[in-house]
C-alpha positions as CSV (number, residue, x, y, z in Angstrom):
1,X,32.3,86.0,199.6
2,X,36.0,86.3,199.6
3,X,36.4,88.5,196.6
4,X,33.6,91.0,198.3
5,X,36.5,90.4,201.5
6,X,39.0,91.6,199.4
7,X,37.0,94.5,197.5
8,X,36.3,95.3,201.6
9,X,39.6,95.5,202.6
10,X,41.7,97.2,199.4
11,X,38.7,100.0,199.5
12,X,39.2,100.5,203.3
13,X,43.5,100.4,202.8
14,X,43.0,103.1,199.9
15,X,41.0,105.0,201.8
16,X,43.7,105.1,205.0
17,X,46.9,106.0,202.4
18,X,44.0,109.0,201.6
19,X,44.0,110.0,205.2
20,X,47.9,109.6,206.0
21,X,48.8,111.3,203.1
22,X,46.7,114.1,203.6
23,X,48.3,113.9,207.2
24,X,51.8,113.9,206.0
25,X,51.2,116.9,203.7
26,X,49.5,118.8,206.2
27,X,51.9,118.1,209.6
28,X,55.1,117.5,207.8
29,X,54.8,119.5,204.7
30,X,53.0,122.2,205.5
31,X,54.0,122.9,209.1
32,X,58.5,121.9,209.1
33,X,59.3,122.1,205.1
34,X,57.2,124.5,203.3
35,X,57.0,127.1,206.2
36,X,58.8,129.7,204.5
37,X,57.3,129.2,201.4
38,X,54.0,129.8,202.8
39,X,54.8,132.2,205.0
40,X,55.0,134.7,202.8
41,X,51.4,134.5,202.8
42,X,49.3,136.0,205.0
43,X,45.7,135.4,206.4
44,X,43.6,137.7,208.7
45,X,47.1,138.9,209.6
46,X,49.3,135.1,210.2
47,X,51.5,133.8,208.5
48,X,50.1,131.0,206.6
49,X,53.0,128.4,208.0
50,X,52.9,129.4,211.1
51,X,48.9,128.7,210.9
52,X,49.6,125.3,209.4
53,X,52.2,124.9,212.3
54,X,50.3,125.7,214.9
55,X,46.4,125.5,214.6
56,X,46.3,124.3,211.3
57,X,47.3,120.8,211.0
58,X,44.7,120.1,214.3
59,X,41.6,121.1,212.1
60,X,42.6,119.1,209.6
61,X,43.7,116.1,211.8
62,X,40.2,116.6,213.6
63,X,38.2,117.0,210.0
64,X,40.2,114.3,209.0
65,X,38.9,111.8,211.4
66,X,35.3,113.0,210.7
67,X,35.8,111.9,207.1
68,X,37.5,108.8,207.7
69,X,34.2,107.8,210.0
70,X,31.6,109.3,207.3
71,X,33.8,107.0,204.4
72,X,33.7,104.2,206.3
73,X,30.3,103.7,207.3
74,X,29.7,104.5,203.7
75,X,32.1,101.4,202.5
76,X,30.7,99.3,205.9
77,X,27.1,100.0,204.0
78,X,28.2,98.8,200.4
79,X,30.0,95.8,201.6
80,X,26.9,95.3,204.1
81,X,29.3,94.8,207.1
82,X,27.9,97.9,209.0
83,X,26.5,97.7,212.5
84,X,23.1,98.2,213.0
């Protein structure tokens, strides 16, 4: 049982340094250092970095948390530690 613990717990930290750095790469990243870079792209007439600044980084934050609930009740199954 404590080696199914332990798979438990290294999936679920794995799965966490996913989520930040996908957070760090989207707020940081994107949205204070690469803002000139992207804005020289644009979408539907924005600036991409200003996007990424502004609206961006929420709908990622907000899909983010979405896939950090679907992945976890998905590892909660395997490990059978999921609520009924």
């Amino acid at each position: 049982m404590s080696s199914n613990k332990q798979a438990y717990w290294k999936a679920n930290l794995r799965l966490v340094a996913g989520c930040l750095v996908v957070w760090f790469v989207v707020s940081y990243l994107f949205g204070i250092l690469l803002v000139d870079v992207l804005n020289t792209i644009q979408i539907g007439g924005y600036k991409l970095g200003f996007w990424f600044a502004q609206q961006g980084s929420i709908y990622v934050f907000v899909g983010l948390i979405f896939f950090y609930a679907s992945r976890m009740n998905k590892l909660d199954r395997k490990h059978d530690v999921h609520e009924d």
